[in-house]
N, CA and C atoms as a LAMMPS dump frame, in Angstrom:
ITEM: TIMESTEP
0
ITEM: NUMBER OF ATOMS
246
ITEM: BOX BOUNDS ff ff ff
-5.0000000000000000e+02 5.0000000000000000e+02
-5.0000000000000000e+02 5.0000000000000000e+02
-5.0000000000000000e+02 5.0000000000000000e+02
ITEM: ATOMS id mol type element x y z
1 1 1 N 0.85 -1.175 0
2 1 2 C 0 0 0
3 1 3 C 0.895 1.238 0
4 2 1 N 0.662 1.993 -0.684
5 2 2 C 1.371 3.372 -1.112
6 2 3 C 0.565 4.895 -0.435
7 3 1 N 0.16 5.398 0.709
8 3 2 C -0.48 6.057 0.718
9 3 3 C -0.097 7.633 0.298
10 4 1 N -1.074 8.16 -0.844
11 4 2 C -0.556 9.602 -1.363
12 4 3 C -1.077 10.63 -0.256
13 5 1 N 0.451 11.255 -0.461
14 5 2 C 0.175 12.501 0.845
15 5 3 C -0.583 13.559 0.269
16 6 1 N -0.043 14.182 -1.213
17 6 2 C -0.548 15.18 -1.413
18 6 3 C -0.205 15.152 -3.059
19 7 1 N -0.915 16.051 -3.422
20 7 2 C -1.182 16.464 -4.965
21 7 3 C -0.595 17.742 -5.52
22 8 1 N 0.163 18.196 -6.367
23 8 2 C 0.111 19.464 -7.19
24 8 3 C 0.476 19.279 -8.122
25 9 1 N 0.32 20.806 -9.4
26 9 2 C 0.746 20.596 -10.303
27 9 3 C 0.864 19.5 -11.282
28 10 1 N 0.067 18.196 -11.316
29 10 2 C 0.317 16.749 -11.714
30 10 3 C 0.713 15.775 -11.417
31 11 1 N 1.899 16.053 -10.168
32 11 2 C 2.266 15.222 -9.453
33 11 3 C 1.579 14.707 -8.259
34 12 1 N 1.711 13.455 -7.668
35 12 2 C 1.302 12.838 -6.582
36 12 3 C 2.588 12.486 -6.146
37 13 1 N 2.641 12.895 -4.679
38 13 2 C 3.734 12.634 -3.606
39 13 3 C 3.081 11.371 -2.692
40 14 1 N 3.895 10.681 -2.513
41 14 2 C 3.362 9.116 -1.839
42 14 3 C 4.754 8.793 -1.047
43 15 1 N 4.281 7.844 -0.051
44 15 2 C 5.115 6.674 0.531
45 15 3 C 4.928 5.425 -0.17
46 16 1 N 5.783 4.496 -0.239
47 16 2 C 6.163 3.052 -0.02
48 16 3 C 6.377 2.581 1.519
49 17 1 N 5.366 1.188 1.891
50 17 2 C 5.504 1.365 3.669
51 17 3 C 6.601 0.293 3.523
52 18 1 N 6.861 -0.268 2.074
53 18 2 C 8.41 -1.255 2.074
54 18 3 C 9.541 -0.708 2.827
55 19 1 N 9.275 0.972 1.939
56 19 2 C 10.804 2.114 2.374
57 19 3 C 10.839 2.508 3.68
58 20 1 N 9.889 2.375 4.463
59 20 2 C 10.233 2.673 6.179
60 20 3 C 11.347 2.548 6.994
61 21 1 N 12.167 1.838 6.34
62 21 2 C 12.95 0.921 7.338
63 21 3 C 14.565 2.143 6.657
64 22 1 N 14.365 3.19 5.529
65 22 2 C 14.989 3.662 5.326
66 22 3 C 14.724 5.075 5.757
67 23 1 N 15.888 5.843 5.635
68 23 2 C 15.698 7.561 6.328
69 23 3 C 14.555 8.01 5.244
70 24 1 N 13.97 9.238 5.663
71 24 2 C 12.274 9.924 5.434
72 24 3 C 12.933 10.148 3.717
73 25 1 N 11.799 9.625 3.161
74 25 2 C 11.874 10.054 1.891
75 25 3 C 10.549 10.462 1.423
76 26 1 N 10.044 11.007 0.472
77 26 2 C 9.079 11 -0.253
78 26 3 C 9.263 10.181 -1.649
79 27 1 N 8.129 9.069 -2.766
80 27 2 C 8.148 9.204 -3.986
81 27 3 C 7.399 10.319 -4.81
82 28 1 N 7.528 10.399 -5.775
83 28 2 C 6.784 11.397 -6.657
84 28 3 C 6.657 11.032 -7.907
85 29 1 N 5.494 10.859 -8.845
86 29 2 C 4.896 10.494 -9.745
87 29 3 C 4.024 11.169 -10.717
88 30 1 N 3.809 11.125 -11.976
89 30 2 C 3.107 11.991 -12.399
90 30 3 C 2.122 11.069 -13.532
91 31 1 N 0.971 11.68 -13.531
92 31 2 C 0.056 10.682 -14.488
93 31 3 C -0.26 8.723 -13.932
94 32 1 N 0.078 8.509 -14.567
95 32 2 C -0.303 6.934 -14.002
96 32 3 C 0.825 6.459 -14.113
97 33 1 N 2.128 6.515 -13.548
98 33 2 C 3.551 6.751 -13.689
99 33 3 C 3.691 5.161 -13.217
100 34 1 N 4.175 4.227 -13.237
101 34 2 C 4.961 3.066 -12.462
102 34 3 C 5.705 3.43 -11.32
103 35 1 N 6.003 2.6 -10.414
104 35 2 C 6.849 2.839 -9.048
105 35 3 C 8.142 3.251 -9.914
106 36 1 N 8.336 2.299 -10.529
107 36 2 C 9.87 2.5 -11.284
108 36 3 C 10.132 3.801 -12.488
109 37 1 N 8.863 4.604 -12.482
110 37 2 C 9.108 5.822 -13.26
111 37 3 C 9.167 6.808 -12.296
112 38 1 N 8.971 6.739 -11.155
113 38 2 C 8.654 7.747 -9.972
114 38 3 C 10.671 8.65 -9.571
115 39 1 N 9.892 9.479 -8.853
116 39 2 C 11.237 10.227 -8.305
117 39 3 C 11.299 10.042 -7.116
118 40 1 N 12.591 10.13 -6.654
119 40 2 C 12.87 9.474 -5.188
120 40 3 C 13.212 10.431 -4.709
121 41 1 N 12.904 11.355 -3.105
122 41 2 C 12.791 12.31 -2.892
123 41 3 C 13.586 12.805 -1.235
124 42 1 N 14.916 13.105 -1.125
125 42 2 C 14.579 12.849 0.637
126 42 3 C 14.619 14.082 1.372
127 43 1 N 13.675 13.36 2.291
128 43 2 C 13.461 14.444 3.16
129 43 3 C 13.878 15.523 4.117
130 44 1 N 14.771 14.627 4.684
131 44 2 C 15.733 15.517 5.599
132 44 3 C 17.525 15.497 5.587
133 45 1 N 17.942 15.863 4.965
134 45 2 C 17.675 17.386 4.157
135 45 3 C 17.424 17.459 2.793
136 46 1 N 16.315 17.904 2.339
137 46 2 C 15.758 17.736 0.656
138 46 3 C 16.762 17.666 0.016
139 47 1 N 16.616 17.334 -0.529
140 47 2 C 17.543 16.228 -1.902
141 47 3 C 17.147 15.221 -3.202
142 48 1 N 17.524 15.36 -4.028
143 48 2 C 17.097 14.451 -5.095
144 48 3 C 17.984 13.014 -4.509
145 49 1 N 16.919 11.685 -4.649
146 49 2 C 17.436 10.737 -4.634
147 49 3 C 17.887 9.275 -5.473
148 50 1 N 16.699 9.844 -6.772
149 50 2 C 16.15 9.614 -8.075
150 50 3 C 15.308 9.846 -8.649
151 51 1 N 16.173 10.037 -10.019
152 51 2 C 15.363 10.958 -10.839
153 51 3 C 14.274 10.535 -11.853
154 52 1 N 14.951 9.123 -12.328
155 52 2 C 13.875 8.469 -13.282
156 52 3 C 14.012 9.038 -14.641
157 53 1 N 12.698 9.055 -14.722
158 53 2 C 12.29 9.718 -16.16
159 53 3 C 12.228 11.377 -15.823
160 54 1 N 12.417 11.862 -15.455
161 54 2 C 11.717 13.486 -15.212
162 54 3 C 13.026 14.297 -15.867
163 55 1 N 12.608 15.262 -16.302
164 55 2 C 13.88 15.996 -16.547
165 55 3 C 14.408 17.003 -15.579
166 56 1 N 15.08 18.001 -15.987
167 56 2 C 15.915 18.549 -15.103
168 56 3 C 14.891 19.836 -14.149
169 57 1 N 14.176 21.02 -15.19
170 57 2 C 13.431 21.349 -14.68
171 57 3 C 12.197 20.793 -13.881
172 58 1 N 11.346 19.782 -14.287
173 58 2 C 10.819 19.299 -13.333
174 58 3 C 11.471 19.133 -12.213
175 59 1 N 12.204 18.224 -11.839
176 59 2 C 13.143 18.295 -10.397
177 59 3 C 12.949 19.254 -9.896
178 60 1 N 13.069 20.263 -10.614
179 60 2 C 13.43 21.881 -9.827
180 60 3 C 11.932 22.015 -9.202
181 61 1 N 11.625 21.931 -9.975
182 61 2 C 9.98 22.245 -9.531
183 61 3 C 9.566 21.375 -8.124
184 62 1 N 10.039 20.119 -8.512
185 62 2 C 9.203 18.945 -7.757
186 62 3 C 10.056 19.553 -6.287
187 63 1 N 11.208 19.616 -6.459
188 63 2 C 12.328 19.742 -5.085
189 63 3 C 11.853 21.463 -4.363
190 64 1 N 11.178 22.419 -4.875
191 64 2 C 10.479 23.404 -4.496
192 64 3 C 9.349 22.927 -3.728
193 65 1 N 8.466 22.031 -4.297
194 65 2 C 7.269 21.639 -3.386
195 65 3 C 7.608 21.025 -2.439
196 66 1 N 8.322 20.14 -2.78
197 66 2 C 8.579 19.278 -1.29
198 66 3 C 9.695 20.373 -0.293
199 67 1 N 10.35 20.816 -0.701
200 67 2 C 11.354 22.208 0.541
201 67 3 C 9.937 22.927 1.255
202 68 1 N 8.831 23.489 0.281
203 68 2 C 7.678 23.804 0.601
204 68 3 C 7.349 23.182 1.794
205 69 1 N 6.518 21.481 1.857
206 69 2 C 5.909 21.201 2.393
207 69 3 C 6.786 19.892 3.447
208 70 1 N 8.123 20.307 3.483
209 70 2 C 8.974 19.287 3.929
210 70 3 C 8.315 19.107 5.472
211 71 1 N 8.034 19.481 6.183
212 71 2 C 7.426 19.775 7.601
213 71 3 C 6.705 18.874 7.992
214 72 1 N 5.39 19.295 6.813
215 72 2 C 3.837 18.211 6.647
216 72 3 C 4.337 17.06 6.228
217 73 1 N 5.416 16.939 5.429
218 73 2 C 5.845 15.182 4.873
219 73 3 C 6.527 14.438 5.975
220 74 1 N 7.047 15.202 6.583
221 74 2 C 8.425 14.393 7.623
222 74 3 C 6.913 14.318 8.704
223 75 1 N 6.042 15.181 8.947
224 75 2 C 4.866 14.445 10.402
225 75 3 C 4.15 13.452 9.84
226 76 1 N 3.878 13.411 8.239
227 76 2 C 3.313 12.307 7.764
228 76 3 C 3.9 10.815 8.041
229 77 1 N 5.791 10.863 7.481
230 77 2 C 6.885 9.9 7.611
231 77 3 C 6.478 9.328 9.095
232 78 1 N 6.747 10.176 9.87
233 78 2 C 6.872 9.598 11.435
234 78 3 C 5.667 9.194 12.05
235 79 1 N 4.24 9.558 11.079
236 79 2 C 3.24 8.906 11.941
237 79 3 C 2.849 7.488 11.203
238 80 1 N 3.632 6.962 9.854
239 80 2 C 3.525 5.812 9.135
240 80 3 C 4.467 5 9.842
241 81 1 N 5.85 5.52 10.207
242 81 2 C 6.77 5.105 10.489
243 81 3 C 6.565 4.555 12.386
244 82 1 N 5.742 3.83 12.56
245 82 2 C 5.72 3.536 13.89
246 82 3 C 5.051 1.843 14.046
């Protein structure tokens, strides 16, 4: 189960509850994307972790929302993460 945190711009930001067991990340996806087309995202301290298919500006974009909403993702991380 993948639960999506939040939505913009096209993208959907989600967990994997597989990835728990690793430091806070976010995935990120766009359209009906595959796990394996997704961007790998981490949280503390934002960072690209993979990029996938996306190009360079997207990143930029995607790594703005999540610096944005890094706060709300990391209380999301830690209340999955238990």
């Amino acid at each position: 189960m993948s639960p999506v945190i939040y939505r913009e711009h096209g993208c959907t930001f989600y967990f994997v509850f597989a990835d728990l067991s690793e430091p806070p990340h976010i995935h990120v996806g766009e359209g009906k994307a595959r796990r394996s087309d997704d961007a790998k995202i981490w949280l503390s301290p934002v960072g690209l972790a993979r990029a996938s298919r996306f190009d360079s500006r997207t990143i930029g974009r995607i790594l703005k929302i999540v610096a944005t909403h890094q706060q709300e993702f990391l209380a999301e991380w830690n209340t999955h993460d238990q």
